[in-house]
C-alpha positions in Angstrom: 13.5 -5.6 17.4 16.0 -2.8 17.1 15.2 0.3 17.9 16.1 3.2 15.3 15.7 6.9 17.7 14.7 10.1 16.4 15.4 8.9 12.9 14.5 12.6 11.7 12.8 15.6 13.3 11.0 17.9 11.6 10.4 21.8 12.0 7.0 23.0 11.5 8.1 27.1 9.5 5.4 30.2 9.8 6.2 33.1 8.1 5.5 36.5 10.2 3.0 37.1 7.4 1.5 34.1 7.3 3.8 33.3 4.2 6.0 29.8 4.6 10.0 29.4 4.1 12.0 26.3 3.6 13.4 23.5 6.3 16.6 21.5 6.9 15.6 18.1 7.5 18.7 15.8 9.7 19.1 12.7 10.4 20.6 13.3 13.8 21.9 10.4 16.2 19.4 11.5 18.7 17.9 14.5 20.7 20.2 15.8 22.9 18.2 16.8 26.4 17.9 20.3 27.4 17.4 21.8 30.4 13.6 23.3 30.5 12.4 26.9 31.4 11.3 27.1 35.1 8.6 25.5 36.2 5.4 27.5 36.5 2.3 27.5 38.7 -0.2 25.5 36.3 -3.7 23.7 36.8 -4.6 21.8 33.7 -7.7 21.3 35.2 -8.5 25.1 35.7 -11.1 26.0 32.7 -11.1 29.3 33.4 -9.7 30.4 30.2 -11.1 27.8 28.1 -13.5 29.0 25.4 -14.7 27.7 22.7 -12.0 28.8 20.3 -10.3 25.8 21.5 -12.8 23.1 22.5 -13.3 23.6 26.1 -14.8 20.5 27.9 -17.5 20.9 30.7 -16.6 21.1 34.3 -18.3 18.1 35.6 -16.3 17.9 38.6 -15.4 14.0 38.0 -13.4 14.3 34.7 -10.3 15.5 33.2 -9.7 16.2 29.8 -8.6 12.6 28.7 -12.6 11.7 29.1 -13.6 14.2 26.4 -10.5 13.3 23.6 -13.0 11.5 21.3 -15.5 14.5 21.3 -15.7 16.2 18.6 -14.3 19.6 18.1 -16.3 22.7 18.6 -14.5 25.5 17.0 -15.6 28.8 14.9 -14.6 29.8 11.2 -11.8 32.5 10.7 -14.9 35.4 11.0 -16.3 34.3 14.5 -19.4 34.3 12.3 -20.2 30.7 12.1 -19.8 27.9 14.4 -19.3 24.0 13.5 -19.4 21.2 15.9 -17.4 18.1 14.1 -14.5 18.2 11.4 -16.5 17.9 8.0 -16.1 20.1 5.2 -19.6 20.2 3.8 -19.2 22.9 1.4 -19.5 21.0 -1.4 -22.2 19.7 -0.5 -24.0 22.7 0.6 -22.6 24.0 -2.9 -24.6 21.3 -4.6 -28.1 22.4 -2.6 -27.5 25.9 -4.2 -27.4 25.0 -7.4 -29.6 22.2 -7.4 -32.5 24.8 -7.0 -33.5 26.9 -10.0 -35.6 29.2 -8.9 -33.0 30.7 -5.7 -34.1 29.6 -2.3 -31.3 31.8 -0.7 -32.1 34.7 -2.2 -36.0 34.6 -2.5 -38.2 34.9 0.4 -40.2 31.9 -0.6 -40.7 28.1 0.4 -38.9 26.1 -2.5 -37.0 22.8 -1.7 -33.8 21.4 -3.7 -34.5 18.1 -5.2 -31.9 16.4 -2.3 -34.1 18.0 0.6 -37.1 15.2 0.0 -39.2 14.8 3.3 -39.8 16.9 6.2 -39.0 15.2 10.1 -41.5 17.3 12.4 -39.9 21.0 11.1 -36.9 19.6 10.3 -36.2 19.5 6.2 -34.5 16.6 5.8 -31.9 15.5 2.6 -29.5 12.8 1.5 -27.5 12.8 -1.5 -24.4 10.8 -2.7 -21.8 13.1 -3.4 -17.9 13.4 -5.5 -16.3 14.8 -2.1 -13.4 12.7 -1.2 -10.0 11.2 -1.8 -9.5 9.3 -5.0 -7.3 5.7 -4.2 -5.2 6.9 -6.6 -4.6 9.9 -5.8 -4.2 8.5 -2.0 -1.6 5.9 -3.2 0.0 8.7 -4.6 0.2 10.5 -1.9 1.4 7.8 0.7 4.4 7.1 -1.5 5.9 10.4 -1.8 5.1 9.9 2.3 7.2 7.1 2.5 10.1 8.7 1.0 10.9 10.8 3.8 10.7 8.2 6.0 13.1 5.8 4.6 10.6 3.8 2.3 8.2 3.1 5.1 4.7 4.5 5.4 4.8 5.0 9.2 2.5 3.9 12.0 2.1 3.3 15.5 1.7 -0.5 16.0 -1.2 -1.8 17.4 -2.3 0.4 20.0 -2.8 4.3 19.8 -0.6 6.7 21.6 -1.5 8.6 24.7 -0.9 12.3 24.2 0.1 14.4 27.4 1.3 17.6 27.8 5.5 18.2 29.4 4.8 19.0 33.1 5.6 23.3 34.0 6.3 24.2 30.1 1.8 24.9 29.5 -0.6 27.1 30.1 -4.2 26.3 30.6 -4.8 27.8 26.8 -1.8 24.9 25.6 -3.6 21.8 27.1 -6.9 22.9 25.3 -5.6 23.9 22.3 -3.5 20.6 22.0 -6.8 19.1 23.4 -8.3 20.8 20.2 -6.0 19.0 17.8 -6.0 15.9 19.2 -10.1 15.8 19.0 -9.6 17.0 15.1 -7.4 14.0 14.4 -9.6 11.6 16.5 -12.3 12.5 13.9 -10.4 11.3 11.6 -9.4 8.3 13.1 -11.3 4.4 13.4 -12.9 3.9 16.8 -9.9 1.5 17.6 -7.4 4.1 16.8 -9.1 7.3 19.1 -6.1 8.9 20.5 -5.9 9.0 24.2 -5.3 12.4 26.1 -4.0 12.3 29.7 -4.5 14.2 33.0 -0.8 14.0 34.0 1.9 15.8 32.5 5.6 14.1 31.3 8.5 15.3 33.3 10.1 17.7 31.7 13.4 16.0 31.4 13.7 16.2 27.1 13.4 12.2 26.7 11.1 10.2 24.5 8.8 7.7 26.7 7.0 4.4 24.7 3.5 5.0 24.0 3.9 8.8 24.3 3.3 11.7 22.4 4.6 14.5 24.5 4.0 18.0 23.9 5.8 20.8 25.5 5.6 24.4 24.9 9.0 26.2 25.3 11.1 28.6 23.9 13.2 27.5 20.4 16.7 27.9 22.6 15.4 25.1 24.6 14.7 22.8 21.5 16.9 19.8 21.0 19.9 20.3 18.5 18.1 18.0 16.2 15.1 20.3 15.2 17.9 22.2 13.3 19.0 25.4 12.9 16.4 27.6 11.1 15.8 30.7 13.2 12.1 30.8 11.6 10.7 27.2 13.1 7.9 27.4 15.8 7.3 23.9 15.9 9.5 20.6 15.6 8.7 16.8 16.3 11.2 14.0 17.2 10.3 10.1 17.8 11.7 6.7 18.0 10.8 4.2 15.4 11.6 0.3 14.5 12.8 -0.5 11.4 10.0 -2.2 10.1 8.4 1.5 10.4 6.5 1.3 13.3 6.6 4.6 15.3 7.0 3.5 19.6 7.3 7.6 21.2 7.4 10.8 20.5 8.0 14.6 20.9 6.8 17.5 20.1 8.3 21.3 20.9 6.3 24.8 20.2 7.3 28.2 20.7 4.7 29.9 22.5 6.4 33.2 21.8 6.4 32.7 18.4 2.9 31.7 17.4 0.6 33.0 19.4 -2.7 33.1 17.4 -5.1 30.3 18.1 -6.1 29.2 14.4 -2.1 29.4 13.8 -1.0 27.5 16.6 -3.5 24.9 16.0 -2.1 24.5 12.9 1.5 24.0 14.4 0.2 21.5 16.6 -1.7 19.8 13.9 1.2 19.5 11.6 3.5 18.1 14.3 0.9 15.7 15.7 0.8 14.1 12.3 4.4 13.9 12.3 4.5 11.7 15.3 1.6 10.0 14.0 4.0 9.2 11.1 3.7 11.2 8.4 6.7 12.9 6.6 6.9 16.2 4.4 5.6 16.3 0.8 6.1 19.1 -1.7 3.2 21.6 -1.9 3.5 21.7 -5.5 2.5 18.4 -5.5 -0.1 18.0 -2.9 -0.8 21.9 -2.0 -4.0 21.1 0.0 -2.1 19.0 3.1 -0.7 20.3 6.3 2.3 17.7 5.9 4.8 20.3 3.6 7.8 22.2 5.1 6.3 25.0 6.3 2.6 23.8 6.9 1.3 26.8 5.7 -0.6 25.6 2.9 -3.4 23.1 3.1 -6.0 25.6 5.5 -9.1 26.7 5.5 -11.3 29.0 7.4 -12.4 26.5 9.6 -10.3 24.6 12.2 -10.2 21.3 10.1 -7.5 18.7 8.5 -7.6 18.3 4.5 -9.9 15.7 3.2 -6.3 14.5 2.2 -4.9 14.2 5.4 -8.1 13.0 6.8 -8.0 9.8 4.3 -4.0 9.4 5.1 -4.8 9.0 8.7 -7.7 6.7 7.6 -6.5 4.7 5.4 -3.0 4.1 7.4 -4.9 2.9 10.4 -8.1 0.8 8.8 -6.3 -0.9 5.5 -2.4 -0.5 6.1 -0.5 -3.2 8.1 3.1 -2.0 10.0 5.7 -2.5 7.2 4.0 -1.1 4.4 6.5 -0.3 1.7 5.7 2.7 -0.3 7.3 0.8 -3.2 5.2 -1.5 -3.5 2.0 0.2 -2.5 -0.7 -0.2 -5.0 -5.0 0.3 -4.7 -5.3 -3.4 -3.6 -3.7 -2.5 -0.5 -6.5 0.1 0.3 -9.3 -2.9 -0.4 -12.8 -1.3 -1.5 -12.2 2.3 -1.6 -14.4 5.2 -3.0 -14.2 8.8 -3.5 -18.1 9.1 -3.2 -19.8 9.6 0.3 -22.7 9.8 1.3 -24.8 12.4 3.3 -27.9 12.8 5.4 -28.8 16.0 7.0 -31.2 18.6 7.7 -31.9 21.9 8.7 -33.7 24.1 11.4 -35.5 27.2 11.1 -34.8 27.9 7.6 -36.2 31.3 6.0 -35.0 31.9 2.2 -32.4 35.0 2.4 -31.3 34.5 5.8 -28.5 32.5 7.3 -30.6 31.2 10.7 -31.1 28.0 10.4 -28.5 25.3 12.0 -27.5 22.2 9.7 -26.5 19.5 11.1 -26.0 15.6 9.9 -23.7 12.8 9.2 -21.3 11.7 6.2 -20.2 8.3 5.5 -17.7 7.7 3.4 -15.2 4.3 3.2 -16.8 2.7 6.0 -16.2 5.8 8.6 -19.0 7.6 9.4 -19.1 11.2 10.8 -21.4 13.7 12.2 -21.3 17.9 12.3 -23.8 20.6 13.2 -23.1 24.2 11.4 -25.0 27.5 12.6 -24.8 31.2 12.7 -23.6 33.3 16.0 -22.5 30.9 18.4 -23.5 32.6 22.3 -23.0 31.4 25.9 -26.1 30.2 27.4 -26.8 32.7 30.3 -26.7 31.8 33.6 -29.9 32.4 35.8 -30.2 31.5 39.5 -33.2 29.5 38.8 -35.2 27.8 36.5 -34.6 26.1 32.8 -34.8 26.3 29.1 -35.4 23.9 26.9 -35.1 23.2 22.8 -36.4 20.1 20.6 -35.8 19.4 17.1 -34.3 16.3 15.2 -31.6 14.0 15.1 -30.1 12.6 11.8 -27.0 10.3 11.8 -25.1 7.2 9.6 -24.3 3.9 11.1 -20.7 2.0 10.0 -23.4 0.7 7.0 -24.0 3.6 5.5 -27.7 3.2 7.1 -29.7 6.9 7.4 -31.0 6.8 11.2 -33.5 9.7 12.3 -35.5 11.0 15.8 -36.4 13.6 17.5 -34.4 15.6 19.8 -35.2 16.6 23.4 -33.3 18.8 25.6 -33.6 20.6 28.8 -30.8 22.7 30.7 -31.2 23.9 34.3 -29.5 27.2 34.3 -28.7 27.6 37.8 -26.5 24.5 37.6 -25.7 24.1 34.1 -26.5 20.4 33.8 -29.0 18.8 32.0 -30.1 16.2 29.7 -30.8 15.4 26.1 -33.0 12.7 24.9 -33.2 11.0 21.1 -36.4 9.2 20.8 -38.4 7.4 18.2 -35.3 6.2 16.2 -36.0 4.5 13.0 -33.7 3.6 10.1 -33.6 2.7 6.5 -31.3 1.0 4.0 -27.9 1.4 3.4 -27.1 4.6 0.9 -30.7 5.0 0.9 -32.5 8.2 2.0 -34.4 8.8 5.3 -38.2 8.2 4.3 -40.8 10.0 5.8 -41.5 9.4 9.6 -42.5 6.1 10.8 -41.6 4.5 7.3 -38.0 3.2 9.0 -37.4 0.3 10.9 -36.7 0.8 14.8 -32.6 1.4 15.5 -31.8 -0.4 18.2 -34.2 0.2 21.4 -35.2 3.0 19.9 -34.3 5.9 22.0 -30.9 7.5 23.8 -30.9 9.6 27.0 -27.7 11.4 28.2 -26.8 13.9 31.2 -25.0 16.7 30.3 -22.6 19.4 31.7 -21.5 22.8 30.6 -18.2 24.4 30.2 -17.6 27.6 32.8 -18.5 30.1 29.8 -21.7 28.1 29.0 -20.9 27.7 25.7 -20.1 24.3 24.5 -21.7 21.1 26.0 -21.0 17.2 26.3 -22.1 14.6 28.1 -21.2 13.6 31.5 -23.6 10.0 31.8 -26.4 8.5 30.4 -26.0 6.1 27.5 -22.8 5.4 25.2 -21.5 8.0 23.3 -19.9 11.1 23.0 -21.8 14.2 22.7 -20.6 17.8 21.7 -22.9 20.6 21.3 -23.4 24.4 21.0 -26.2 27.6 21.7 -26.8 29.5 18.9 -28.6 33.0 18.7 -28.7 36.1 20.9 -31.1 34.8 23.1 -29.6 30.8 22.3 -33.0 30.3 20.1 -31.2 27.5 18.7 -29.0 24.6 19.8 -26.5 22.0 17.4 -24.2 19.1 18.2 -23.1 16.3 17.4 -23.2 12.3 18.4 -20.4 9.9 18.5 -21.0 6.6 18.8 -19.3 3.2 17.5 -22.7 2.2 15.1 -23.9 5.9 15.1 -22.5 9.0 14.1 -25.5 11.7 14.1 -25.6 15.7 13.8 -29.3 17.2 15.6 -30.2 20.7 15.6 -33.5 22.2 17.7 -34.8 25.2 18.4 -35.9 26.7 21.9 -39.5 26.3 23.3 -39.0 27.9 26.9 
């Protein structure tokens, strides 16, 4: 099949205050190759300056970053304030406990519970609700037609196998391969299981050229962009890639200035923008779709976490779970999407709650479509603190969704050894109930599979964010809250179980 390259780039705009600007889109013959900056003295394996701003992984000593691409991001909001493990916006439904409760259990120093908090896990108060949250298939369709337009009709995709994204060798820092790390994990959440985006360990040459099954990233100065990124002096970022002509995307690039953006939420954003480009989404008007990343200048469409749109997060969805390679935006109707729902559904819970204060870690899963997703939200995010001997230890609850919308519940064990920063974290007693139906009260479920999970677990070099290194499948990403880390939240990532837990420390 023929083989159509760099069939447009686009140029990702900021504003110097944050404002956006306008882009000229070509349709260049190709990327000419430049020659790169001069190579510079890089370990991407050197966490040294990884924090959690940008998802650092543990150093386990065995693993590079690719291991940890399907973990979910760890990030904090635009204040520091509050940190969230996953990439859910649950503000409406935290919005809906508020004013579900009459008599103010935020603001009164009482017990009251919401009607959607309806059984208590050992501490834990435990809620499901269905919830309005999501992507109409309307307004999807909608949506992935203007899409198409800028890509020649097509609404583009990688064909049956996901890209590998690796950073351009001598052009990144340690701080670019875990910020681009960072995006890729908040697309992956996004993404079917099948479609998890891979991250490698070793770097592309640095030679300008777009390789099959790559999305390449390098981070250079705009004079070293190719001549197809344009010629507006305000772009920090710009993707190019190769594409059939039946619309299915084989390679690409992706260029940012790391003089010119040089905030972390910002150049997350960049990368985020660009990413989706080579994953192949085109430009839409702002006017028409104002809460995407995908319009000229990618400045609208963010929030004051580190998350995608829930309409960017149902583009990627949808494209990869009901779209075929192909797909004409012409004659793209709701059939094409199959059974789709703006509705989801939650379970979760929360930890050391006291009406009028903003202690207590949340944590649980959403489905919604058939995907499944967990988070864990808390107050003051803190490195756990090293000690040349000895352990600490939290427990609470576990709450998840399987791909069947089925609420799954257990309690939560964990133990850290603080000289070493290794532990492990146990799930035990797991039970479910019926699809869309709320978890019961305890031992009211059926048993979910053996019932229990047991993982190791490593630490990242600041102590602050934590995955798994062994034990049973699954990803797991988790955080310390608190001074004195009184609390603990994460998340778990599994192909029939996506669960948020939450505990609080007993030694």
């Amino acid at each position: 099949m023929r083989i159509i390259l760099a069939l447009a780039s686009a140029a990702f705009i900021l504003g110097s205050c944050g404002g956006g600007g306008s882009n000229s889109v070509q349709r260049p013959s190709g990327p000419q190759t430049q020659q790169p900056p001069a190579q510079q003295n890089v370990n991407p394996y050197d966490r040294s300056q990884a924090t959690m701003s940008y998802g650092a992984a543990a150093t386990s000593g065995q693993r590079g970053p690719s291991s940890y691409a399907s973990n979910e991001p760890a990030n904090s909001d635009a204040t520091g304030q509050f940190a969230v493990v996953g990439s859910v916006d649950v503000s409406k439904m935290i919005e809906r406990l508020e004013a579900e409760d009459p008599r103010g259990c935020l603001t009164q120093v009482q017990r009251c519970y919401p009607p959607s908090l309806h059984t208590v896990h050992g501490g834990a108060e435990v809620g499901h609700m269905r919830l309005r949250d999501g992507v109409s298939a309307s307004e999807l369709i909608r949506y992935l037609r203007t899409d198409a337009r800028f890509n020649d009709g097509l609404v583009r995709r990688w064909g049956n196998t996901p890209p590998t994204v690796r950073m351009v060798e001598g052009v990144a820092t340690e701080q670019d391969w875990f910020e681009t790390l960072m995006a890729v994990r908040l697309i992956n959440s996004a993404l079917p299981p099948d479609w998890q985006l891979r991250f490698s360990d070793e770097a592309a040459a640095p030679d300008g050229q777009i390789n099959s099954g790559f999305i390449e990233v390098g981070f250079t100065r705009r004079e070293n962009w190719p001549t197809s990124c344009g010629a507006s002096s305000r772009a920090v970022g710009c993707a190019w890639w190769q594409a059939t002509t039946d619309g299915r995307m084989t390679g690409a690039s992706i260029a940012v200035d790391p003089i010119r953006v040089l905030g972390v939420r910002d150049r997350a954003h960049v990368l985020l923008h660009e990413l989706l480009h080579a994953l192949g989404r085109g430009h839409v008007s702002p006017a028409d779709f104002p809460d995407t990343i995908t319009h000229p200048s990618g400045d609208e469409g963010r929030s004051d976490w580190l998350i995608l749109s829930p309409l960017d997060e149902a583009a990627l969805y949808a494209v990869h779970d009901r779209l075929s390679v192909g797909t004409r935006g012409s004659s793209l109707d709701m059939n094409d999407l199959g059974p789709w729902s703006d509705v989801s559904t939650h379970v979760f819970g929360r930890i050391d709650y006291v009406p009028g204060r903003q202690q207590t870690v949340v944590f649980g899963a959403v489905w919604q479509n058939g995907l499944s997703r967990p988070y864990a939200i808390a107050l003051n995010p803190s490195p756990l603190s090293r000690q040349v001997s000895g352990s600490a230890s939290w427990s609470g609850r576990m709450l998840g969704l399987t791909p069947q919308a089925e609420a799954v519940a257990g309690a939560m064990d964990m133990t850290i050894q603080l000289a070493s920063l290794h532990g492990e974290l146990d799930f035990t007693e797991l039970e479910k109930w019926a699809p869309h139906a709320g978890p019961g009260a305890l031992g009211t479920g059926a048993r979910w599979g053996d019932g229990d999970l047991h993982y190791v677990l490593a630490l990242d070099n600041g102590g602050q964010v934590f995955v798994e290194t062994g034990g049973d499948a699954g990803e797991i990403t988790g955080v310390f809250f608190g001074n004195r880390h009184q609390r603990v939240g994460g998340t778990l990532r599994r192909r029939d179980l996506s669960a948020g837990f939450g505990g609080t420390r007993r030694q």
